[in-house]
N, C-alpha and C positions, 0 to 999 in steps of 0.2 A: 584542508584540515586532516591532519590523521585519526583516520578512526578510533572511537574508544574500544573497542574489539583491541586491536595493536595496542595500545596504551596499558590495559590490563592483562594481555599474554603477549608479551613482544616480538617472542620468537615467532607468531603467524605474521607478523609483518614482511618477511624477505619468501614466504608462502604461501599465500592469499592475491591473488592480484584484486587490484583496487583503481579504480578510476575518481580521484576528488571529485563530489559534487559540492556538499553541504560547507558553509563557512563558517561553522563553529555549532556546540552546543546550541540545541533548540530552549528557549524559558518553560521555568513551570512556575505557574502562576496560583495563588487561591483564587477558588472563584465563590462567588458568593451566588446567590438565587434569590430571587424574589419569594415568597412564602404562594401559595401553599409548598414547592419544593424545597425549598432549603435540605440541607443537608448538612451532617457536620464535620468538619473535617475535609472538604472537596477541592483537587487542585486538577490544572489543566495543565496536561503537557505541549506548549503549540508548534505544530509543524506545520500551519499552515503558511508561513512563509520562510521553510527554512534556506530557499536558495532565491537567488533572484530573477530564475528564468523561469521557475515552478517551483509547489510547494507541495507540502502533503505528504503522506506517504510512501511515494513513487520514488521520488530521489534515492533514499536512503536503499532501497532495495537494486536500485541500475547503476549506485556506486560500485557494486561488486558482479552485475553482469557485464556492465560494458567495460571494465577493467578485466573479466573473464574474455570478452569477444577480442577485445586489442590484443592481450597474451596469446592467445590465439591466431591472431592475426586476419583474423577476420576482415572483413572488407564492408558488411553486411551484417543488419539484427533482423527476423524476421519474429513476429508476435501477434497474438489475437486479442479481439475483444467483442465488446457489444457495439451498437450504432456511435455511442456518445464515452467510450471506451477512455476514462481519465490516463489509464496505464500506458493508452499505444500512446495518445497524444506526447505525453511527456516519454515516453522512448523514444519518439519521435524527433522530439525538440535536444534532448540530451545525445542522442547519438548524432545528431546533425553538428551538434558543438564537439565534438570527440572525433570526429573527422569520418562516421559511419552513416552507410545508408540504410534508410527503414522500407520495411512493408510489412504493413499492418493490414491483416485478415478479419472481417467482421462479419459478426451475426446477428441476428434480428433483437429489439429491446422494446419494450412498449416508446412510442415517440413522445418526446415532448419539449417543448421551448430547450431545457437543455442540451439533450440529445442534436437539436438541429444547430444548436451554436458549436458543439462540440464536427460535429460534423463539416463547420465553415472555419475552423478552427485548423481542423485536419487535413483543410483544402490548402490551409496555408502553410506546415508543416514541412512541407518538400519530400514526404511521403508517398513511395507507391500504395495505395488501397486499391482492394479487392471486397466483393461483395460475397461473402458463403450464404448470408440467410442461417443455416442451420449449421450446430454443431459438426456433425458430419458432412455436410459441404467445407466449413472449417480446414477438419482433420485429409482430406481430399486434395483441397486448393493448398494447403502448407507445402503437405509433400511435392507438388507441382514446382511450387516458387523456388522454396529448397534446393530442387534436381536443378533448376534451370538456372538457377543465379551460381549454385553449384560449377555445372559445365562451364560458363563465364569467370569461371578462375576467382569467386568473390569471396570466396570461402565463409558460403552464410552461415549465420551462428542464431538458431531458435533460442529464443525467449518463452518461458514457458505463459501464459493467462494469468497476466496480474503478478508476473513476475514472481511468483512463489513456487521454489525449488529449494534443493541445498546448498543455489549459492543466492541465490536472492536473497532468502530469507537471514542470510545473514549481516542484513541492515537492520536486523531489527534484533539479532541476537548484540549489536555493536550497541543498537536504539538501548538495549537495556543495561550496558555498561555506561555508556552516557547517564542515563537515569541513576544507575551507582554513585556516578562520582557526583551528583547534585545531593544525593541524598548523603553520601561523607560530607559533602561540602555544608548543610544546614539548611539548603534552599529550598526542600522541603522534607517533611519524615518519612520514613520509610510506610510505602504504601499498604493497607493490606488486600486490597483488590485492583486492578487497572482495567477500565471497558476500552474495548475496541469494536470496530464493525470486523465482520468475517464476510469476504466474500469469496476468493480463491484461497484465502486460508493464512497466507505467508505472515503475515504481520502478527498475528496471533502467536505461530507456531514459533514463529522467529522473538517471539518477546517472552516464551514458555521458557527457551532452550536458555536465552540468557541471562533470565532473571535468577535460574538456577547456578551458570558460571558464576554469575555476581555478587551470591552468595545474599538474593534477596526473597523472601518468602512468600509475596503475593501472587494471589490468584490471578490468573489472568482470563476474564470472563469475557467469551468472545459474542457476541449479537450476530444472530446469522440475517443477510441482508439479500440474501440469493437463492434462487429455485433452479440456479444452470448448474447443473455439477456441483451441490453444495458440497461443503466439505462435512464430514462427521467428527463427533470427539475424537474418534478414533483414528481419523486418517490427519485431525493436526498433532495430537502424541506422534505419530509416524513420522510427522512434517518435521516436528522438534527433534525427536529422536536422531534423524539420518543427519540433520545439520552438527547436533553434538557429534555425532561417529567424523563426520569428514574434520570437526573441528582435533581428535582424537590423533586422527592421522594421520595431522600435519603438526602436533605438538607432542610429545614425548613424555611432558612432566605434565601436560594438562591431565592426559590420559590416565597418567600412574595417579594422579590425586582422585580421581573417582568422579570428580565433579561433572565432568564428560558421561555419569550415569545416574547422575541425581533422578531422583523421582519426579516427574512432569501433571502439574495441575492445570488442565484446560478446561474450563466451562463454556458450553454454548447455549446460550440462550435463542429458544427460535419464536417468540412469542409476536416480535417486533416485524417481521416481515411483509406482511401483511397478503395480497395479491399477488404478489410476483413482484421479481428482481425490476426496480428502475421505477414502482410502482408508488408514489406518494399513499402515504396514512396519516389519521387525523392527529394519531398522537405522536409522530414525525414533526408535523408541521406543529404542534403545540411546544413540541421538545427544540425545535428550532426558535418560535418566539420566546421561549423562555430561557435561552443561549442568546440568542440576542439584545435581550436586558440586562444580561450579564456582560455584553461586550464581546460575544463570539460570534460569528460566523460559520451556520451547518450546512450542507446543504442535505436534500431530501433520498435521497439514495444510499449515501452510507452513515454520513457522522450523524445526521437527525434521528435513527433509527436506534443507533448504537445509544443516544444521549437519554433516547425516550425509555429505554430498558432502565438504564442509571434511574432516571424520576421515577420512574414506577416502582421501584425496590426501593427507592427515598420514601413515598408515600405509605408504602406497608410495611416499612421499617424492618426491612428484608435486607439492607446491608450487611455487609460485614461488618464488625469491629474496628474500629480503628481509621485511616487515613484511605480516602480513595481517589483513585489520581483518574480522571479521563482522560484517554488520547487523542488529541485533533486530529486526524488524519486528511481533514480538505484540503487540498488545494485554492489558497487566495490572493494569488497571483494572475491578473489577467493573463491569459494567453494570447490576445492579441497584442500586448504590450512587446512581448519575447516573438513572437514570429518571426518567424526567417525572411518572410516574403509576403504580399500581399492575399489577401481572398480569391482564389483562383477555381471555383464550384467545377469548371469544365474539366480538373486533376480527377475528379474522384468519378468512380461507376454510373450510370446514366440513372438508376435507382436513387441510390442513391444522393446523388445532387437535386433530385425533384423534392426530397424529403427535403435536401436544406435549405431549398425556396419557401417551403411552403410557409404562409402565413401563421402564425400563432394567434389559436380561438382567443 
């Protein structure tokens, strides 16, 4: 499918490298709530099946890295994350179908049943992993893989964490021309807030930057879900901001209209995080059973967190005015359905493969 980015400024289509993930426009749905939450006016935007090898918001964002790393010529994506890392997984799974090989760098995340599925998950991936532990074992072991896939002529091409950069993020400056043309189309009114979870920021910053090309007014309130490197209001204005500049120039008439320096509304809410990044809370796990009656699917690390801020500003009647759209961002899409290959635990670091034995209490 071609992007709604291209659709609405055509001239970045023969500018912008792209790799097809997504098979058309994701639905946006009313959704309704059981009382005490109701709210009025509440719609869902669902990606969580928007491709059929993975869902969520990873696709939209590797649409335009791994169309960056082919352009390139790359051979190689290299990228980090936590133990149960959704973003390497599915770079993983999407660069193995694009004809690219992955290694994925990890750090430490509190463990839990997910975390170890995601980790048997990763075994089957066809994935080199590596174990940092820490940030800066991280930043250490990249450079290592880098140099050394480097010298082997593989020409590796870094991904940044969670894939938000200035070109990543522009799956979601596209994500909010798509939401444009639903919203000319009637299928639902124009929003005037949209929640997302924040974790490395892009999807945020990348919904800031397009909702103003798209010439649409809502806030975009991000729920911070991370204690690693969170991102600040200020560093996703920054995130939005460099995506418009690159989008500037490579378009000539975007830039002369000004819309490339619209003013940028980012909220973050950080009330919802609770413990640390990865870390279950009670009003997660309540914002999930109450998505769940509604026919959604969250899970507890980013979209339950992000839904539980939405209910809580429903109950103190803290909304906005007017229409408010939520963004799915899970992934629900089995991943063992889409594997390349079987459960293979002895692929990944000796640490790690003991975690993804271990029994679940």
């Amino acid at each position: 499918m071609e992007p709604a980015l291209f659709r609405r400024f055509p001239a970045l289509a023969g500018r912008i490298p792209h790799q097809p993930l997504l098979a058309g426009p994701t639905p946006v749905e009313p959704l309704a709530l059981p009382a005490p939450f109701a709210a009025p006016a509440l719609f869902v935007k669902r990606d969580e099946r928007c491709t059929p090898l993975y869902g969520g918001n990873k696709p939209r964002k590797l649409e335009f890295l791994l169309g960056d790393a082919l352009a390139r010529r790359a051979r190689r994506v290299v990228t980090t994350g936590g133990l149960g890392t959704h973003h390497g997984l599915a770079t993983a799974l999407f660069a193995r179908a694009s004809g690219l090989a992955t290694t994925l760098v990890l750090v430490d995340q509190p463990v839990t049943p997910a975390v170890r599925a995601s980790l048997r998950h990763l075994s089957a991936s066809g994935a080199e992993v590596f174990d940092a532990r820490s940030v800066r074992g991280a930043a250490w072991r990249v450079a290592r893989v880098l140099a050394r896939h480097a010298a082997r002529g593989e020409r590796p091409r870094l991904i940044p964490t969670g894939g938000s950069g200035p070109v990543g993020n522009l799956g979601f400056v596209s994500a909010a021309c798509e939401l444009a043309e639903q919203v000319a189309a009637g299928l639902l009114p124009e929003p005037a807030a949209v929640f997302v979870p924040v974790g490395s920021g892009g999807t945020a910053a990348g919904l800031a930057a397009g909702l103003r090309l798209a010439g649409l007014r809502a806030q975009v309130v991000g729920v911070l879900v991370t204690d690693i490197l969170p991102p600040s209001p200020a560093s996703l204005a920054r995130g939005a901001r460099r995506v418009l500049a690159r989008l500037a120039r490579e378009d000539d008439a975007l830039a002369a209209s000004g819309r490339a320096t619209a003013a940028l509304d980012v909220a973050l809410a950080r009330g919802q995080l609770g413990p640390g990044y990865g870390v279950a809370t009670d009003a997660a796990r309540a914002a999930r059973d109450a998505a769940g009656a509604a026919g959604l699917v969250l899970d507890l690390t980013y979209s339950a967190k992000a839904f539980a801020e939405l209910l809580a500003r429903a109950r103190a009647g803290d909304l906005p005015r007017g229409p408010v759209l939520f963004w799915l961002t899970y992934n629900a899409v089995d991943p063992a359905i889409s594997a390349p290959g079987p459960v293979r635990l002895e692929r990944l670091p000796p640490r790690l493969r003991r975690i993804a034995q271990e029994e679940t209490p």
